[in-house]
N, C-alpha and C positions, 0 to 999 in steps of 0.2 A: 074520588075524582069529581070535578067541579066544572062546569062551563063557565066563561071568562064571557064576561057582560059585553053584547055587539057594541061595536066600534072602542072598549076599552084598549088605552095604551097603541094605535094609531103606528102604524109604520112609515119611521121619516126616510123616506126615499132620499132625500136630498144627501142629510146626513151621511147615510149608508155609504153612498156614489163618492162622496166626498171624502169620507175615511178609507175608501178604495183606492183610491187617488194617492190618497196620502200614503199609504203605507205602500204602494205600488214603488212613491218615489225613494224609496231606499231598497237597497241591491243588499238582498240578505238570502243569496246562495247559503247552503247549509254550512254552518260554522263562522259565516259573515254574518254579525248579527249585532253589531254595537247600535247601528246605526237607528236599524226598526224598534230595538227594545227601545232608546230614549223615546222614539217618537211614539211610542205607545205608551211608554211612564205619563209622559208630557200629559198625552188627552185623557189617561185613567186620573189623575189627579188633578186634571181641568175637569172631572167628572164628581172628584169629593170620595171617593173610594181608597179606602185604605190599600194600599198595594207592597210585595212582598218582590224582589230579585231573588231568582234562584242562581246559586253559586255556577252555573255554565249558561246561563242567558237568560231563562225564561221568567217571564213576568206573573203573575197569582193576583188579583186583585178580590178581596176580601167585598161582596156584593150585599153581606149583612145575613139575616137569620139565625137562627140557634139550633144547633142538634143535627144528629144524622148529616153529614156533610155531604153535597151534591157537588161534582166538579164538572162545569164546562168548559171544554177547550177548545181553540182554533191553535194551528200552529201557522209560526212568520218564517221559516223557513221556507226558499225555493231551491228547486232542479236547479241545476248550472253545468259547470266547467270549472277545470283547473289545469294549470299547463303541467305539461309531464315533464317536456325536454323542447328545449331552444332548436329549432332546426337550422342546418346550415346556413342557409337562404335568410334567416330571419325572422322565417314564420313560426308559429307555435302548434305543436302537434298537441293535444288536451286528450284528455279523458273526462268522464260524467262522474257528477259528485249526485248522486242520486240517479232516480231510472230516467235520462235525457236520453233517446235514440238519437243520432246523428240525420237520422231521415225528418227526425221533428224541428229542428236547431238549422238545417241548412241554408247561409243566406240572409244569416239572422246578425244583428247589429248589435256588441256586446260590448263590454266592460271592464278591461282587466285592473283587478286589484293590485297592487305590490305588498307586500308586507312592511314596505316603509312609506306605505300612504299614496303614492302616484294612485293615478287614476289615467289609464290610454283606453279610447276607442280603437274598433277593429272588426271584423267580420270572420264569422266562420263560411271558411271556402272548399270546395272542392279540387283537388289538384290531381290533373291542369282543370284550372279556372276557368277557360272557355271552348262552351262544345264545339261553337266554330273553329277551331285547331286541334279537335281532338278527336283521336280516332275513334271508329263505331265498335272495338271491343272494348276501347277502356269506357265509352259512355254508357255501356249496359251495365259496367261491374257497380254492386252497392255502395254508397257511402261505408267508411271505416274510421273510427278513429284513429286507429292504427296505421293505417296504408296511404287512404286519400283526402281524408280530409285535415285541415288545417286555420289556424284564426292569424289573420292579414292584417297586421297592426295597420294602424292610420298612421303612419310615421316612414320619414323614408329612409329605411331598411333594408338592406343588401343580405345582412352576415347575422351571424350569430354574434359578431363581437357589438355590432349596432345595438341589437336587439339587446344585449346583457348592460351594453352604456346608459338605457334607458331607466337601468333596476328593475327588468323583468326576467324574474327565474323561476325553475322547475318550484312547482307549490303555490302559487300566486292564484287569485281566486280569479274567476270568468265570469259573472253577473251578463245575461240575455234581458235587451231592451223591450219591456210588455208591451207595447204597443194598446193601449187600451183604446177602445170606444165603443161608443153607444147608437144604436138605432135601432127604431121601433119596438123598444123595450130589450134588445137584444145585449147583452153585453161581451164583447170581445174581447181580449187579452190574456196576454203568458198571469200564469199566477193567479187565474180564481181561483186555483190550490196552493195556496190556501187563505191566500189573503180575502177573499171574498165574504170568504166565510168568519174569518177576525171583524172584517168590517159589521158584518151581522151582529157577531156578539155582541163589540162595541156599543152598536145601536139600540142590542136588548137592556144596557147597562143604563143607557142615557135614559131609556124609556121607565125601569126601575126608578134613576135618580128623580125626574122632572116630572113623577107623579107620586112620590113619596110613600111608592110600594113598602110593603114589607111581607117578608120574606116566609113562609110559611114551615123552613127549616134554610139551616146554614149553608150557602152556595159561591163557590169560589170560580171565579176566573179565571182561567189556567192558558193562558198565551205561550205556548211550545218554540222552542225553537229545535234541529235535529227529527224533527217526524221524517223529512224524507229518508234518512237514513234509519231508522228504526229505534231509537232511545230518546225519544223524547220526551217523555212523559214515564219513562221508568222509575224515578223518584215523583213520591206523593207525598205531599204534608200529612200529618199522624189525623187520624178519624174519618179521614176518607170512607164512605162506605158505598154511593153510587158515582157512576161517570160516565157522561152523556159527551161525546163526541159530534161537532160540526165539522164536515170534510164534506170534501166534493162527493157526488153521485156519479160515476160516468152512466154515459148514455153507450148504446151501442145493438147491435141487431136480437141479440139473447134479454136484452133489459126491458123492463118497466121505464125505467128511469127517464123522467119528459126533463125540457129545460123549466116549463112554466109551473115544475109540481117539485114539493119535498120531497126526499125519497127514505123510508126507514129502513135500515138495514138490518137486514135476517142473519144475512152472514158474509163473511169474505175468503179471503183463499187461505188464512189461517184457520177460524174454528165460527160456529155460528153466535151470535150474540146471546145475551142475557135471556132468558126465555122471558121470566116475572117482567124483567125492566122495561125490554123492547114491549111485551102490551101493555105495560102504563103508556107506555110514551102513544102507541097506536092507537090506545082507547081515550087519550085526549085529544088527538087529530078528529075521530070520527066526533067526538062528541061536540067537538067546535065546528066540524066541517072543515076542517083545512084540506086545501087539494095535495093529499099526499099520494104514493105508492110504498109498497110493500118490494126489495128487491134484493137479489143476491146478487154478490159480485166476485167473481172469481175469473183467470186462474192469478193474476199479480195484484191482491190489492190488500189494504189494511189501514187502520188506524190508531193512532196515537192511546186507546183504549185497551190495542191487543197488548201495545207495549207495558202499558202500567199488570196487565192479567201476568203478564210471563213473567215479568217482575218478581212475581210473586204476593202482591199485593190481594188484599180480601177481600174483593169490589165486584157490584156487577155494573158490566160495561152496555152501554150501546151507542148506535153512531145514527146521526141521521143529516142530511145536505141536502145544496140545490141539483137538480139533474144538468150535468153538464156535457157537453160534447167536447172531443179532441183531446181528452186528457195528455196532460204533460205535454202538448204542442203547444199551437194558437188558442187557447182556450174559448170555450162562448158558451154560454148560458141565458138568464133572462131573469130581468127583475120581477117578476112575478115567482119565479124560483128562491130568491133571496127573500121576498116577504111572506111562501108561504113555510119558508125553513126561520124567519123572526117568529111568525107567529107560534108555528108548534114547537120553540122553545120555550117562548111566553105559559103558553099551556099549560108547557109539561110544568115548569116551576112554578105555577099558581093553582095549581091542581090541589 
């Protein structure tokens, strides 16, 4: 283990904020995913990296080195919606394509896919829609997907026969608009899980190519799609033998986990990490001084790493992110979190 010379390889914030951005603008609900893969082929080969498609989405981009194969991943899959059944009225009752609560999504400005390409705005709504006409038992009972809540196309829509003239039916994907922005270092929106953390790697990639690193062993680029559902990373390229995970950290009242610190993870609500691996990775924070923590996170959580272990795959895994607040709602974090989760990935691969 090696300390990385002060101010070596520089964190482009610009970049980072700007590849957020970017991949923010494409609606890639899990299984929606055409759209993010080009747009990250696009900048991995505007980067000079050899890059690989895997046959259900995800991108691999080959970072250089030889031997023992390191994989980092971030996954471009988001939380969403998808409609279950056309409701009389027009509206759309949905279910969650990943873990969305109706309490986090309410009110929120979305997107419905077709499967023959339309794209309609719409809103997930409460029904009745307004507390002003509605009685004080129905305004106590919870959101439901099932019962009361609903997405309110932009279109005007009476019937179910309207709603189906549009070519919207049962299976049609729901994309929720991130809302991103920025102040005082703070960063806001749906999707720092996981795209925050793509933009990170992205930016560790740029930072390899524009100083014409090399690689101390072989390390691949593994951009996921399906993590939130759990198989994202179950197929490995042959030699795989470590896998270093970027995902978010939640914050929350039991955690370590700050917005303005990395956090390494011990363990999650499946099994604890890699004993060996997780202190490589920790004994390169401390020895650069990166502002990390040390945290568990249980009882609903997991990463793209536990999927490759259950696989069956011969790896040891571990996962390490920025400390984020709100998970799977409004998301917010902090740029100080995203460069001190660049820098101890830089680390751990120059180590």
């Amino acid at each position: 283990m090696k300390k990385i010379p002060k101010n070596c390889l520089p964190f482009d914030e610009e970049y980072c904020l700007a590849q957020f951005r970017s991949l923010l603008s494409a609606d890639s609900t899990t299984g929606l995913f055409r759209e993010v893969q080009e747009l990250v082929l696009r900048e991995i080969k505007a980067l000079g990296f050899p890059v690989h498609v895997t046959h259900k989405g995800g991108v691999i981009a080959d970072m250089g080195g030889e031997g023992n194969t390191l994989v980092l991943s971030a996954h471009l899959d988001d939380i969403g919606l998808m409609v279950r059944r056309v409701n009389a009225d027009g509206t759309l009752n949905v279910c969650p394509v990943g873990g969305l609560y109706p309490l986090y999504c309410m009110e929120e400005n979305v997107r419905v896919h077709t499967r023959d390409g339309q794209v309609y705005t719409g809103t997930v709504c409460r029904t009745p829609n307004s507390i002003h006409v509605t009685e004080e038992e129905i305004r106590q009972e919870m959101s439901d997907y099932r019962k009361n809540v609903c997405v309110v196309l932009d279109r005007p829509v009476k019937t179910a026969a309207d709603t189906r003239a549009l070519g919207v039916e049962t299976g049609d994907m729901i994309a929720l608009e991130p809302r991103m922005t920025v102040s005082g270092g703070y960063i806001k929106s749906r999707f720092v899980d996981d795209k925050a953390c793509a933009a990170v790697l992205l930016t560790v990639m740029k930072a390899i190519r524009d100083n014409k690193v090399k690689l101390p062993r072989k390390v691949l680029a593994y951009f996921a799609q399906y993590e939130e559902i759990g198989h994202g990373t179950t197929w490995l390229p042959e030699g795989v033998k470590d896998y270093l995970a970027l995902d978010i950290a939640p914050t929350g009242p039991d955690q370590n986990s700050e917005e303005h610190k990395v956090s390494i993870f011990a363990k999650d609500s499946r099994f604890p990490y890699h004993w060996e691996l997780t202190n490589e990775v920790r004994q390169a924070a401390v020895l650069n001084k990166i502002d990390f923590v040390m945290d568990v996170f249980t009882p609903h959580y997991g990463t793209d790493g536990d999927a490759s272990v259950l696989a069956g795959h011969d790896i040891r895994h571990a996962a390490i992110g920025p400390g984020t607040a709100n998970s799977h709602g409004y998301e917010r974090t902090h740029i100080d979190g995203l460069k001190n989760t660049y820098l101890l990935t830089l680390a751990y691969l120059l180590a």
